[in-house]
LUMKEZA-937142 format. One record per residue: x, y, z of N, C-alpha, C in turn; residue number from 1. Coordinates in steps of 0.2 Angstrom, whole numbers, plus 2048, in hexadecimal, padded with zeros to 3 digits. Last residue first. Layout:
// residues N
node n.x->X, n.y->Y, n.z->Z, ca.x->X, ca.y->Y, ca.z->Z, c.x->X, c.y->Y, c.z->Z, seq->NUM $
...
//
This chain:
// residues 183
node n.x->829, n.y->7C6, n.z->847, ca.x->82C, ca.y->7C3, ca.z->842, c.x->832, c.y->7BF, c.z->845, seq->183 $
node n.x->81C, n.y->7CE, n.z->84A, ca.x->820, ca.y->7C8, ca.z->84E, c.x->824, c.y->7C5, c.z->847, seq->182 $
node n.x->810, n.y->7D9, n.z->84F, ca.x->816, ca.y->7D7, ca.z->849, c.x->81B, c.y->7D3, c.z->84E, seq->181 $
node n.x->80B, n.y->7E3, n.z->856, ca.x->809, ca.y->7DD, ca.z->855, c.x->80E, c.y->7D7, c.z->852, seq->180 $
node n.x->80D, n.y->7F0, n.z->861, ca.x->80E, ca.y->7ED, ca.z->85C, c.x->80C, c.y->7E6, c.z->85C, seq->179 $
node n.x->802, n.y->800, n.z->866, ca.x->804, ca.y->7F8, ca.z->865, c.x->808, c.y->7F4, c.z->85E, seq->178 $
node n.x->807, n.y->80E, n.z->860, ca.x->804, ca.y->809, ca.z->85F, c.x->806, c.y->803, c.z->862, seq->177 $
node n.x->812, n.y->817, n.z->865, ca.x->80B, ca.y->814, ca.z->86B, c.x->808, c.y->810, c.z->869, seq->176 $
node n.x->815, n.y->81D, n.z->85A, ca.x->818, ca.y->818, ca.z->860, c.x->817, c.y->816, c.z->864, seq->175 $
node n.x->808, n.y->824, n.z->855, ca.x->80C, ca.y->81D, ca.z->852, c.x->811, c.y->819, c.z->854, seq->174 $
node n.x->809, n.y->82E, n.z->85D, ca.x->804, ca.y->829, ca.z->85D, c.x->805, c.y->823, c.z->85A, seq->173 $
node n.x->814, n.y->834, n.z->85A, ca.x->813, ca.y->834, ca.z->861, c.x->80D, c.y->82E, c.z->862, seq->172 $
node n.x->81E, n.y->837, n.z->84D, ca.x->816, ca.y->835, ca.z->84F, c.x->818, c.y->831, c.z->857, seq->171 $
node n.x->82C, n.y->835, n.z->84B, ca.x->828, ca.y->83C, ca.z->84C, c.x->821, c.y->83A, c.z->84F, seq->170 $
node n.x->82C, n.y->82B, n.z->843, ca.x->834, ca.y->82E, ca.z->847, c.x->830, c.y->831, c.z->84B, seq->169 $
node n.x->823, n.y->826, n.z->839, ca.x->824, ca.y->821, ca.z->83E, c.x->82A, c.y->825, c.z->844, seq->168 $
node n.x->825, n.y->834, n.z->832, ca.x->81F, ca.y->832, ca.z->837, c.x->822, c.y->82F, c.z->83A, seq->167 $
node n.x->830, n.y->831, n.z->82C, ca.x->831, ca.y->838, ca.z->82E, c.x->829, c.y->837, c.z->834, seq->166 $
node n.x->830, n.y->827, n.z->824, ca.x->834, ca.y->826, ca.z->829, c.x->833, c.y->82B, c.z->82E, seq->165 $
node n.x->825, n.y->82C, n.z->81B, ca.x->823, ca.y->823, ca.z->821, c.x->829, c.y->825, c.z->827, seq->164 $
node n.x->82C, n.y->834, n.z->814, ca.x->825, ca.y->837, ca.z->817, c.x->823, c.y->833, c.z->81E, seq->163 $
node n.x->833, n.y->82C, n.z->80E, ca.x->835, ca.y->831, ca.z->810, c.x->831, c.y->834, c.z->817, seq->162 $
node n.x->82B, n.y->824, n.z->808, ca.x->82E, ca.y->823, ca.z->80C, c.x->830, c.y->827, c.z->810, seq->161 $
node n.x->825, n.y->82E, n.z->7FD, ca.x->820, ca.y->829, ca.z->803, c.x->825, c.y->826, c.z->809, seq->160 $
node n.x->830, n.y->832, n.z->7F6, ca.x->82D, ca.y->836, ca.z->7FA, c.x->828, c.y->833, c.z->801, seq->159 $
node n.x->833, n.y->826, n.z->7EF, ca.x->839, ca.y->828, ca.z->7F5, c.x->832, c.y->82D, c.z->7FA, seq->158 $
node n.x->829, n.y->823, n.z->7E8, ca.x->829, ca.y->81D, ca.z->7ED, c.x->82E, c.y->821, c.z->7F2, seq->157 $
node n.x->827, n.y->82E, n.z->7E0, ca.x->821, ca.y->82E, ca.z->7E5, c.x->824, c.y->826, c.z->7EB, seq->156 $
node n.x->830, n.y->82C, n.z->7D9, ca.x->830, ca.y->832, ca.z->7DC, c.x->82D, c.y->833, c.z->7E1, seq->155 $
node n.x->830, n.y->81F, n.z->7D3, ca.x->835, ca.y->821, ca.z->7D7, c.x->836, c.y->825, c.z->7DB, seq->154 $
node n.x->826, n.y->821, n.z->7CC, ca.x->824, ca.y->81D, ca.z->7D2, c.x->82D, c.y->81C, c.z->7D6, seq->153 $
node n.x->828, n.y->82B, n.z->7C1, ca.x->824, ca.y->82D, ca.z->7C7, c.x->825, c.y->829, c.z->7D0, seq->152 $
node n.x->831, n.y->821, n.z->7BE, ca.x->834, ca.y->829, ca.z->7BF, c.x->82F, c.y->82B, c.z->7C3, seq->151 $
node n.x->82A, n.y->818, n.z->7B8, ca.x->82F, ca.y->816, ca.z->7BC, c.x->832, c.y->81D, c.z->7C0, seq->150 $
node n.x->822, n.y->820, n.z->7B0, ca.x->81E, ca.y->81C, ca.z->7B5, c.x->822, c.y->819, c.z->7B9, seq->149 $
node n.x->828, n.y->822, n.z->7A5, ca.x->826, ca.y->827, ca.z->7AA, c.x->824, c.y->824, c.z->7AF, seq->148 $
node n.x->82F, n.y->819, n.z->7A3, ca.x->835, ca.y->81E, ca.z->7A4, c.x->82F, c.y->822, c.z->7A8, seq->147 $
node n.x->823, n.y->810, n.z->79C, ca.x->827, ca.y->810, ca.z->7A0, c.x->82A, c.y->813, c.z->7A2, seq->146 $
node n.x->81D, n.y->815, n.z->792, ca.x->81A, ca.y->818, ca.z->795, c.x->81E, c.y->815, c.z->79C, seq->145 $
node n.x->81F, n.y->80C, n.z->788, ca.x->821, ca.y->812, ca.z->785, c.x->81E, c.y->815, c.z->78C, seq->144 $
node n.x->81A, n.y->7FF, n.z->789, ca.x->823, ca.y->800, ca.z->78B, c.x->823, c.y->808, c.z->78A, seq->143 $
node n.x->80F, n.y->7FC, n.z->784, ca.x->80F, ca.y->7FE, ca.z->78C, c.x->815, c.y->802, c.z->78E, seq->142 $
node n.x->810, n.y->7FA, n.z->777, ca.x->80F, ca.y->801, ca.z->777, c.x->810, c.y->803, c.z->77F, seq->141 $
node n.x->80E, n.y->7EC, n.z->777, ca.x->815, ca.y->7ED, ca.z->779, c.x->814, c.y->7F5, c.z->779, seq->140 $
node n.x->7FE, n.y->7EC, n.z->781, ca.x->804, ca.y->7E8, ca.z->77C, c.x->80A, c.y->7EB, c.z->77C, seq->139 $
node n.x->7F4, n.y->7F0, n.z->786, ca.x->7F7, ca.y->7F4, ca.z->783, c.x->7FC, c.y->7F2, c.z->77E, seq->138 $
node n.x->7EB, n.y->7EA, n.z->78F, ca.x->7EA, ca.y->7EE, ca.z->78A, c.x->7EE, c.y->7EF, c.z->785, seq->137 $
node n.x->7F1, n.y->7DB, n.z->796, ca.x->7E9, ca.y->7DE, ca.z->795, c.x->7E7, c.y->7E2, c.z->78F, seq->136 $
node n.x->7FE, n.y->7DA, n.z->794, ca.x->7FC, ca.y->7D6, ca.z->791, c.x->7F5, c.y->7D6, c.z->792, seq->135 $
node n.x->801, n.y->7E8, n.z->796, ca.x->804, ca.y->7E8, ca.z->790, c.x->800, c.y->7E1, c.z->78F, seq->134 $
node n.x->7FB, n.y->7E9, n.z->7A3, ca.x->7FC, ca.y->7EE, ca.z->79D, c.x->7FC, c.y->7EA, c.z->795, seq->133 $
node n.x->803, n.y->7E2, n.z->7AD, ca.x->7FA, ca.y->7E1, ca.z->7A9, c.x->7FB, c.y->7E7, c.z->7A3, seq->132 $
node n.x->810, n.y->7E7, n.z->7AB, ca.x->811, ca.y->7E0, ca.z->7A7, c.x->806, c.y->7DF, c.z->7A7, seq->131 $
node n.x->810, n.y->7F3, n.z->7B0, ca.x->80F, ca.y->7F3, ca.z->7A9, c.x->80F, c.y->7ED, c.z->7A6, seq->130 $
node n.x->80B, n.y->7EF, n.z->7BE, ca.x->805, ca.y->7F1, ca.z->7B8, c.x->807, c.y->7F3, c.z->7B1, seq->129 $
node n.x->814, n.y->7E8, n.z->7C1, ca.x->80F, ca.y->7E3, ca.z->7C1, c.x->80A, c.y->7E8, c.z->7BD, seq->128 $
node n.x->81E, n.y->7F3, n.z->7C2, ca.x->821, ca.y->7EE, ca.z->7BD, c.x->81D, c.y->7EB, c.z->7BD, seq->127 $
node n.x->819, n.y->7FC, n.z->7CD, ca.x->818, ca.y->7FE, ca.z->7C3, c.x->819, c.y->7F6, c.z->7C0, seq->126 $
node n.x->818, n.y->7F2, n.z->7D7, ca.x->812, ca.y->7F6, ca.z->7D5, c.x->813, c.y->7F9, c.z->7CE, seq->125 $
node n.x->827, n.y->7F2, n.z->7DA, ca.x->823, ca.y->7ED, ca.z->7D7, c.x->81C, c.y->7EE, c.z->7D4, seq->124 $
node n.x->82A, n.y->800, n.z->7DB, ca.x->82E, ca.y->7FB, ca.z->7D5, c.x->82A, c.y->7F6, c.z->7D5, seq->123 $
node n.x->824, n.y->802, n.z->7E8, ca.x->821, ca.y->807, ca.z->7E2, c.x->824, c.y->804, c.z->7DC, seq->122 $
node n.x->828, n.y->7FB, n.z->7EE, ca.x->822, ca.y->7F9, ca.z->7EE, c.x->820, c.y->7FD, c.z->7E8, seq->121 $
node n.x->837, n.y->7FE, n.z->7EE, ca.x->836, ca.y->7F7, ca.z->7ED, c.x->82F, c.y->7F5, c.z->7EC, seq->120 $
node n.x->833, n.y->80B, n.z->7F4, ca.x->836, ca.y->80B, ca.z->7F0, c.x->836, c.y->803, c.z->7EC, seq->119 $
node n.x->830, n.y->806, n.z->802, ca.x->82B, ca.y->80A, ca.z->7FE, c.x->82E, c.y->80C, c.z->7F6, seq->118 $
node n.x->83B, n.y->802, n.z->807, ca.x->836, ca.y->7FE, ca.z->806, c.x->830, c.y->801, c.z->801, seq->117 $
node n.x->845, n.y->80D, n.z->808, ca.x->846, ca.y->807, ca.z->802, c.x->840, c.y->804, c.z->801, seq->116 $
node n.x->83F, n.y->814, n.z->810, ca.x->83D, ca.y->816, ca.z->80A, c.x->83F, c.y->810, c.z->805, seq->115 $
node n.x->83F, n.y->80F, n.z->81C, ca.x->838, ca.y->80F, ca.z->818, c.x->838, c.y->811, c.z->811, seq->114 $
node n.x->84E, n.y->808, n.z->81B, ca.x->848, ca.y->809, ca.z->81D, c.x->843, c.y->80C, c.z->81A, seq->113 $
node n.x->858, n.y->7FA, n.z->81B, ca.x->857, ca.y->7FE, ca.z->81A, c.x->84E, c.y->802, c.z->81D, seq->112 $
node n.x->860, n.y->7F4, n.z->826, ca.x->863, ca.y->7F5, ca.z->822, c.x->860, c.y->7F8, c.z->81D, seq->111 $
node n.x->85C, n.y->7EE, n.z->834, ca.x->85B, ca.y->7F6, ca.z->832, c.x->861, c.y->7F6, c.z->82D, seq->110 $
node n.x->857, n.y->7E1, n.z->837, ca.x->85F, ca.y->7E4, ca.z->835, c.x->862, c.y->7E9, c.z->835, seq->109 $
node n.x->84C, n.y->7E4, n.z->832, ca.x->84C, ca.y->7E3, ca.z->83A, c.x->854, c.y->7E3, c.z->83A, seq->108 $
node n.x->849, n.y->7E6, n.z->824, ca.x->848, ca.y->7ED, ca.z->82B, c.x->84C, c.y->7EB, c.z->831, seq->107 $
node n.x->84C, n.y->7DE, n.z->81D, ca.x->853, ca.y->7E1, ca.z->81E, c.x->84F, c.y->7E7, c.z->822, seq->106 $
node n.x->841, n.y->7D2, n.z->81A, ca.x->84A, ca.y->7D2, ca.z->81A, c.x->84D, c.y->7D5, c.z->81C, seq->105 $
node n.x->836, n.y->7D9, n.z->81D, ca.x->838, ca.y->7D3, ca.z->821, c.x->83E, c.y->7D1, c.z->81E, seq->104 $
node n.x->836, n.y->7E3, n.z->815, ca.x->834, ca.y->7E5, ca.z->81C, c.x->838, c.y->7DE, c.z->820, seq->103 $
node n.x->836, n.y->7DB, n.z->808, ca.x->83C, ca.y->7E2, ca.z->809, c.x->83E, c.y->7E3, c.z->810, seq->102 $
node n.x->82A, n.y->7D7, n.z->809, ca.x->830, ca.y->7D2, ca.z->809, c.x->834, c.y->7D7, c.z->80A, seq->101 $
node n.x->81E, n.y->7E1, n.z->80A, ca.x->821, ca.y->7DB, ca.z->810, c.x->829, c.y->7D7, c.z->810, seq->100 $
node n.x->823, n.y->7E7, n.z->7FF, ca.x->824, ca.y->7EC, ca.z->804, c.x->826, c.y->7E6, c.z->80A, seq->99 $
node n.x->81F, n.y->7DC, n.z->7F6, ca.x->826, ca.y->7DF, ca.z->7F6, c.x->826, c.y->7E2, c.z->7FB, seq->98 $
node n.x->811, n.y->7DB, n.z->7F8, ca.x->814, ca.y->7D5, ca.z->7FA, c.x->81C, c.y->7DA, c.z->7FB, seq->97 $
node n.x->80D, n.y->7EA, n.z->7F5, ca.x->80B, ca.y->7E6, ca.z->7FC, c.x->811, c.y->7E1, c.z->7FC, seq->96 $
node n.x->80E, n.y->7E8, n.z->7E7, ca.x->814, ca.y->7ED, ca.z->7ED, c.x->814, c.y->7E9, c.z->7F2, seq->95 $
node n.x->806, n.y->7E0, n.z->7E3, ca.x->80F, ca.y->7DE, ca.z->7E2, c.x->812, c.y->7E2, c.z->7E6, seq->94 $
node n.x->7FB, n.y->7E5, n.z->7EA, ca.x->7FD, ca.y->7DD, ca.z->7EA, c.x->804, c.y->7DD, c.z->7E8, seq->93 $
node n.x->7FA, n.y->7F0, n.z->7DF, ca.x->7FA, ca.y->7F0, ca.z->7E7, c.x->7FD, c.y->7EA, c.z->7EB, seq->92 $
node n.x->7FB, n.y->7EC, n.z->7D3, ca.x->800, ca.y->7EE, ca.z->7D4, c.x->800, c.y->7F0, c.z->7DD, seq->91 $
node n.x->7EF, n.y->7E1, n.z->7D3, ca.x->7F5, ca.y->7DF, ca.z->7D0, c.x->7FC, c.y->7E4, c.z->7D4, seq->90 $
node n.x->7E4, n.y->7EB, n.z->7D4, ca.x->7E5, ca.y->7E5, ca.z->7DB, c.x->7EC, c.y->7E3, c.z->7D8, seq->89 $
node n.x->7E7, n.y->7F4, n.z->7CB, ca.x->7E8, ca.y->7F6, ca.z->7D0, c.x->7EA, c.y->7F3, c.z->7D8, seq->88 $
node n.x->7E1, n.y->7ED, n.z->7C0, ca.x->7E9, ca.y->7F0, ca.z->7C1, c.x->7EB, c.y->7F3, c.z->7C6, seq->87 $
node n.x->7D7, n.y->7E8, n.z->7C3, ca.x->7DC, ca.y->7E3, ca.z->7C3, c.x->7E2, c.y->7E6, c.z->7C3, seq->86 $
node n.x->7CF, n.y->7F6, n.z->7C2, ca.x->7D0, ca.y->7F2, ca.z->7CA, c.x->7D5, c.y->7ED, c.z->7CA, seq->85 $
node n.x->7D1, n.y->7F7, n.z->7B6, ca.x->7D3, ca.y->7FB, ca.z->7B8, c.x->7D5, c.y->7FB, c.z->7C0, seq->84 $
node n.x->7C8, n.y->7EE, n.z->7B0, ca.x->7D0, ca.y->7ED, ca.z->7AF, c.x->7D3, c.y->7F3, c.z->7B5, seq->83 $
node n.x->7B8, n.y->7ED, n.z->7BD, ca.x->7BF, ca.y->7ED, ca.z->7B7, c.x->7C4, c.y->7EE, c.z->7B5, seq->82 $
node n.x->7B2, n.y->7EC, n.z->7C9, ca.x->7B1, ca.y->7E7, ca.z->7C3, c.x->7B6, c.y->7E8, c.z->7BD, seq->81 $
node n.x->7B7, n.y->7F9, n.z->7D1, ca.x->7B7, ca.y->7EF, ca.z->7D2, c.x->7B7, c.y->7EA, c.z->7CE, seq->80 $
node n.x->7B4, n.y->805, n.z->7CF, ca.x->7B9, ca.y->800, ca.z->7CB, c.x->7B9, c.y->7F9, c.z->7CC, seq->79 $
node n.x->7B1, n.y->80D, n.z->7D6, ca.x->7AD, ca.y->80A, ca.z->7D1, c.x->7B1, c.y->807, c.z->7CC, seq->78 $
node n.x->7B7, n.y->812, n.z->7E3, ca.x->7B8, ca.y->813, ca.z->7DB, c.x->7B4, c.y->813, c.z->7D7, seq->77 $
node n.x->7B4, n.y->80A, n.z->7EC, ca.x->7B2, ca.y->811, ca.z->7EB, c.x->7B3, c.y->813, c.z->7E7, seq->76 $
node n.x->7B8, n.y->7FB, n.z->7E6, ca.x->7B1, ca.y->7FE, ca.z->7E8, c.x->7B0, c.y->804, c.z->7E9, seq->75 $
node n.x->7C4, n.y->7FC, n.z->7E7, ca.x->7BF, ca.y->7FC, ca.z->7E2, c.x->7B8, c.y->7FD, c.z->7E3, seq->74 $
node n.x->7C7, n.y->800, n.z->7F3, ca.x->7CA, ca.y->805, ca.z->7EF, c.x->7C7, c.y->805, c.z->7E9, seq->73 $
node n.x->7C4, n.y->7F6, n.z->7F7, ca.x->7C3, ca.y->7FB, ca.z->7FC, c.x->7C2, c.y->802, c.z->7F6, seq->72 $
node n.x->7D0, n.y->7EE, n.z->7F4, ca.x->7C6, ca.y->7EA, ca.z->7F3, c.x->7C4, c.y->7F3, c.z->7F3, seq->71 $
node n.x->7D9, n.y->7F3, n.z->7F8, ca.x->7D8, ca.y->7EF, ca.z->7EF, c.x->7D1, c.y->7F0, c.z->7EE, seq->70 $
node n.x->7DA, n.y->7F1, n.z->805, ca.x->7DA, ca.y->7F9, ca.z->801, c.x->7D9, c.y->7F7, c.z->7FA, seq->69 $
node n.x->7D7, n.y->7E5, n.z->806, ca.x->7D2, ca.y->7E8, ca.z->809, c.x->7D4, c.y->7EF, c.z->806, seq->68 $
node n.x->7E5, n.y->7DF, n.z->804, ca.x->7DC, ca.y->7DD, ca.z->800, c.x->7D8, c.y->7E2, c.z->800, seq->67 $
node n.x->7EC, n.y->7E6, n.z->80F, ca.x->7EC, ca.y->7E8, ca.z->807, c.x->7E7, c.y->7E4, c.z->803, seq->66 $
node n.x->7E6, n.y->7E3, n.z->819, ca.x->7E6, ca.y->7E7, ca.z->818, c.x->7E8, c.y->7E9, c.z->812, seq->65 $
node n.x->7ED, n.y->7D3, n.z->81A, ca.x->7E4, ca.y->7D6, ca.z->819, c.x->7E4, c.y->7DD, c.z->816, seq->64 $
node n.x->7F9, n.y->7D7, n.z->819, ca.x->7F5, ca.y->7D3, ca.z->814, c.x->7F0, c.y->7D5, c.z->813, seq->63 $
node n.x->7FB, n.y->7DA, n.z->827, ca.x->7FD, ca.y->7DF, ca.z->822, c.x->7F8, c.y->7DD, c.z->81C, seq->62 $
node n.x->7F5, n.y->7CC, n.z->82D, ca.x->7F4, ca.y->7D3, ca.z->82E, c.x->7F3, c.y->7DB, c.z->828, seq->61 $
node n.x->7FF, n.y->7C4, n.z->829, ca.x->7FA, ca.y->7C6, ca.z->826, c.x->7F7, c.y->7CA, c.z->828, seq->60 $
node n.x->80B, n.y->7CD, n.z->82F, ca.x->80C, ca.y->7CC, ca.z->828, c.x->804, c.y->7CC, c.z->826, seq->59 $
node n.x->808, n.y->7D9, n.z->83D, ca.x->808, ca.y->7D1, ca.z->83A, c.x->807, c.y->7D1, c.z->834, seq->58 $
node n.x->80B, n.y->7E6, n.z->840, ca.x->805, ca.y->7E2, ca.z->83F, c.x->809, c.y->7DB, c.z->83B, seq->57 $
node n.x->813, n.y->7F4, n.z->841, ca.x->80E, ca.y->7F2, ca.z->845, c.x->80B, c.y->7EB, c.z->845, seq->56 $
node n.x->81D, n.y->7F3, n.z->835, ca.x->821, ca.y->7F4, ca.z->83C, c.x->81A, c.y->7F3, c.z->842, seq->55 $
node n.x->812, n.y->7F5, n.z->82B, ca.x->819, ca.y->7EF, ca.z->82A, c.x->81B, c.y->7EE, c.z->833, seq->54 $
node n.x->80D, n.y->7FE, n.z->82C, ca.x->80A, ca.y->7FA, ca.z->82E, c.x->80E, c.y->7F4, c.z->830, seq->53 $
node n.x->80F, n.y->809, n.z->823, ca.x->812, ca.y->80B, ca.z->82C, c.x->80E, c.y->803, c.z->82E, seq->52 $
node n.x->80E, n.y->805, n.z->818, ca.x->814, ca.y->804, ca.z->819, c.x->815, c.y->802, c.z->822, seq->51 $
node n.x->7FE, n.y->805, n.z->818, ca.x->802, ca.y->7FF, ca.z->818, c.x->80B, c.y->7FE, c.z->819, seq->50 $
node n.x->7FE, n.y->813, n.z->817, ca.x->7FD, ca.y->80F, ca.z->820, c.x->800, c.y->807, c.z->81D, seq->49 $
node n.x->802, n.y->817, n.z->809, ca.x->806, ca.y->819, ca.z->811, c.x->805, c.y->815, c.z->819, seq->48 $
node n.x->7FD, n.y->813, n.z->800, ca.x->801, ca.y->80E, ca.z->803, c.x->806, c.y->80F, c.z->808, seq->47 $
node n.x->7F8, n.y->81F, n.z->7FD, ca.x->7F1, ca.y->81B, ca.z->801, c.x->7F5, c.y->814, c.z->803, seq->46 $
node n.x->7FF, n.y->828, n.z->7F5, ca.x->7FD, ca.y->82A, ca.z->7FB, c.x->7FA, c.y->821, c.z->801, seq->45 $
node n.x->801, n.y->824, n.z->7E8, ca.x->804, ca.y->81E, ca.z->7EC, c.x->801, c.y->81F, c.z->7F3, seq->44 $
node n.x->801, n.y->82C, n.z->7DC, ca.x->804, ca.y->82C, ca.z->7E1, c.x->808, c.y->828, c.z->7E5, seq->43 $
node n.x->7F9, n.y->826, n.z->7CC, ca.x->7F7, ca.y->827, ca.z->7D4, c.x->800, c.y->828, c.z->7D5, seq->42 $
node n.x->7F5, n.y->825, n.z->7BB, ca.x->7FA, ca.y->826, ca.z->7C0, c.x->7F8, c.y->828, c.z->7C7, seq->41 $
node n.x->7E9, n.y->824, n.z->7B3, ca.x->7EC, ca.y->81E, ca.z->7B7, c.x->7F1, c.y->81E, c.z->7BD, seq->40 $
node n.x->7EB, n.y->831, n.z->7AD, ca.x->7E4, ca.y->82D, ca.z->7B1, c.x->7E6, c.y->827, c.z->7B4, seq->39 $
node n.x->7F9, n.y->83A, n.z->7B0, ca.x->7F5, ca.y->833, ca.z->7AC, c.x->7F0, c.y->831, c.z->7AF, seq->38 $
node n.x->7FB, n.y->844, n.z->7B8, ca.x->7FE, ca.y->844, ca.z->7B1, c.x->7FA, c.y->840, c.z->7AD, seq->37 $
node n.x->7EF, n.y->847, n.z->7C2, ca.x->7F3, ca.y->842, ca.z->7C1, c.x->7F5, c.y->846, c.z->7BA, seq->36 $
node n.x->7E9, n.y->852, n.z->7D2, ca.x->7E9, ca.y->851, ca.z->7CB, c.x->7EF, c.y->84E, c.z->7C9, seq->35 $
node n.x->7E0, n.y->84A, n.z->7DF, ca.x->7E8, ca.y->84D, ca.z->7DC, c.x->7E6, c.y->84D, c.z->7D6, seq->34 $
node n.x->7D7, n.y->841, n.z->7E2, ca.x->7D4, ca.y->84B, ca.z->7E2, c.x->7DC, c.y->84E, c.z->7DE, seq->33 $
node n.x->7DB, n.y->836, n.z->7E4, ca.x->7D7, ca.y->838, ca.z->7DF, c.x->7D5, c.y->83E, c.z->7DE, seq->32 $
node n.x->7E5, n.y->83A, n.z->7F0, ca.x->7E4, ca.y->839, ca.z->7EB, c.x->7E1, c.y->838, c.z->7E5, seq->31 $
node n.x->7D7, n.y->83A, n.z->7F8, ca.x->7DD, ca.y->83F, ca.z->7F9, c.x->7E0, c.y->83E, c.z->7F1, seq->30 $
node n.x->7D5, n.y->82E, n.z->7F8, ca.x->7CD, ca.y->832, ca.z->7F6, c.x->7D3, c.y->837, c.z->7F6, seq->29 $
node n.x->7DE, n.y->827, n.z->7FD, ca.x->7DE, ca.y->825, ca.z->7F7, c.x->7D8, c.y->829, c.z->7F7, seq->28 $
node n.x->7DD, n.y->82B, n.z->80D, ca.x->7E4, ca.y->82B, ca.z->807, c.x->7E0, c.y->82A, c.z->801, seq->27 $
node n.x->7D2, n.y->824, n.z->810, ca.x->7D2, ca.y->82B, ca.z->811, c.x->7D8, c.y->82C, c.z->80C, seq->26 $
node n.x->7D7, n.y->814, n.z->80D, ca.x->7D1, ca.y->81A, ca.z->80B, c.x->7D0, c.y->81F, c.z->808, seq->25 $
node n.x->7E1, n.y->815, n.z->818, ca.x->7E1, ca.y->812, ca.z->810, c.x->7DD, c.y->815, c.z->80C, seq->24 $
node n.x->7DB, n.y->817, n.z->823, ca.x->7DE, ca.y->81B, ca.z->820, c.x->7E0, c.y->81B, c.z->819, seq->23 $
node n.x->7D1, n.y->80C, n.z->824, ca.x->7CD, ca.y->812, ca.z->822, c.x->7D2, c.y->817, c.z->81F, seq->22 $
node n.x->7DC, n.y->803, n.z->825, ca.x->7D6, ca.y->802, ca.z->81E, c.x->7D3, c.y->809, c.z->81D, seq->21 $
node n.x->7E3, n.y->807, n.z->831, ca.x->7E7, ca.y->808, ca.z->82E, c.x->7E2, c.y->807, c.z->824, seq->20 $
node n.x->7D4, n.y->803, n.z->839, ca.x->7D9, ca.y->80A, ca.z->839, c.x->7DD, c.y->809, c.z->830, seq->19 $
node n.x->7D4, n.y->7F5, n.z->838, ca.x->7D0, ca.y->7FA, ca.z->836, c.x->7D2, c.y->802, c.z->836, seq->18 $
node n.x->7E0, n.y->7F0, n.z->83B, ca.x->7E0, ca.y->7F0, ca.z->837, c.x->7DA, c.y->7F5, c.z->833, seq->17 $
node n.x->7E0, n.y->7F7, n.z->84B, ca.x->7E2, ca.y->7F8, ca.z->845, c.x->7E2, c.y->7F7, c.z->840, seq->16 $
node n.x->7D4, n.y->7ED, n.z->84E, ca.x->7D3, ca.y->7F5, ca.z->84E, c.x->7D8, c.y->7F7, c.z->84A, seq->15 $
node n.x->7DC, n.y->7E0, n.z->84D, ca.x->7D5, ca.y->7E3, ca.z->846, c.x->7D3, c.y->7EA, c.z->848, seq->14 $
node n.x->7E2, n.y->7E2, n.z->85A, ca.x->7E4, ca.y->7E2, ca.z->853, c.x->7DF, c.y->7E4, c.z->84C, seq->13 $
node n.x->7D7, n.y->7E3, n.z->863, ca.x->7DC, ca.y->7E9, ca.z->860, c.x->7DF, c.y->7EB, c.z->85B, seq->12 $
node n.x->7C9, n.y->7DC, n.z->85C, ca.x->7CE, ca.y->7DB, ca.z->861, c.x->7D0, c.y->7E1, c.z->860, seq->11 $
node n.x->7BA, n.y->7D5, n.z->85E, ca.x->7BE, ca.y->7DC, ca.z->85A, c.x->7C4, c.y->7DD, c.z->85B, seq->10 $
node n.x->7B8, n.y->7CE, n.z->866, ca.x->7B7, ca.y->7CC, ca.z->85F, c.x->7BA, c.y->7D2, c.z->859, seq->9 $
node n.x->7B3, n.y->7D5, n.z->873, ca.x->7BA, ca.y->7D2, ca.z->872, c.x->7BD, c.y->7CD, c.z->86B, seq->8 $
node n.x->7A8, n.y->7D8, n.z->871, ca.x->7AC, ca.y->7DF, ca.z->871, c.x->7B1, c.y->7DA, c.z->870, seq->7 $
node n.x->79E, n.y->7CC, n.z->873, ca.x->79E, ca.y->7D0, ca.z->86D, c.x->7A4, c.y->7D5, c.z->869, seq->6 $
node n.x->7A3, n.y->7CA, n.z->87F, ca.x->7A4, ca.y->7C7, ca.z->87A, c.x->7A6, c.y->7C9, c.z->875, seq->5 $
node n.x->79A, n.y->7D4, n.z->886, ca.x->7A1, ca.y->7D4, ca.z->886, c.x->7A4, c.y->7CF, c.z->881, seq->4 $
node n.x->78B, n.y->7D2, n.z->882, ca.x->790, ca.y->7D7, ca.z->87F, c.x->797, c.y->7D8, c.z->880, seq->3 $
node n.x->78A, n.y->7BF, n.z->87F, ca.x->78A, ca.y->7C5, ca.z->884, c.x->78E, c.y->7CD, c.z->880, seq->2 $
node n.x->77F, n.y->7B4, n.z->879, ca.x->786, ca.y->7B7, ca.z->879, c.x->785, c.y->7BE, c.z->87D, seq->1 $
//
């Protein structure tokens, strides 16, 4: 096999995917240095390239790259092996899916934008971690810590949008990306 081969095995597309996994990354090491109210509670910082992803990359595309910040994200953590990885792969997964469906029903209509979609990922990511909660740890004592964790992931789902809309408008380099996304 030849090295041209080789090179064309990597395509472009997977260059992005692999971009937007290192970004994944780099964000979530950023936030772990934030100091949290709750040991549990994160930001979201690290579902920033999965949003600007939606407008670049192919659904599975998108998919992979949220296994890959799951797995990614276990593994540097040291979390891979426990409840703490399950409520993590759980509530990444329920945004990821909701951000897609949100993205694939009403962006190309432009009825809404980054921010409802980061809003509909930040609601579905609490509501899969206090349903693992309550039937891993916690029981019905989970509901008592709803209001904050709704109240955060409101605050944290506008701002990240906010932030999405205000890149993809602005970024000189995120409009050059190639697009992939075929819907």
């Amino acid at each position: 096999m030849n090295i041209k081969n080789q090179n064309d095995a990597f395509s472009p597309r997977m260059h992005l995917i692999s971009f937007f996994a290192a970004l994944c990354m780099f964000l979530s090491a950023i936030e772990y240095i934030i100091p949290k109210p709750l040991p549990f509670m994160r930001l979201g910082l690290a579902n920033l390239p999965i949003l600007l992803s939606l407008t670049k990359m192919k659904r599975k595309d998108t998919f992979i790259l949220i296994a890959l910040k799951v797995l990614l994200q276990g593994f540097i953590s040291g979390t891979l092996f426990s409840y703490i990885f399950l409520f993590s792969a759980g509530g990444t997964l329920a945004s990821g899916i909701a951000m897609m469906g949100i993205h694939s029903l009403f962006h190309k209509k432009q009825v809404t934008s980054f921010i409802g979609i980061s809003l509909a990922g930040a609601l579905a990511n609490n509501i899969v971690q206090l349903l693992l909660a309550r039937w891993i740890l916690f029981g019905k004592a989970a509901l008592y810590i709803t209001p904050l964790l709704f109240t955060v992931g409101l605050i944290t789902g506008v701002a990240l949008g906010i932030f999405a809309n205000l890149f993809a408008a602005q970024s000189v380099w995120y409009k050059q990306l190639p697009s992939y996304r075929t819907i």
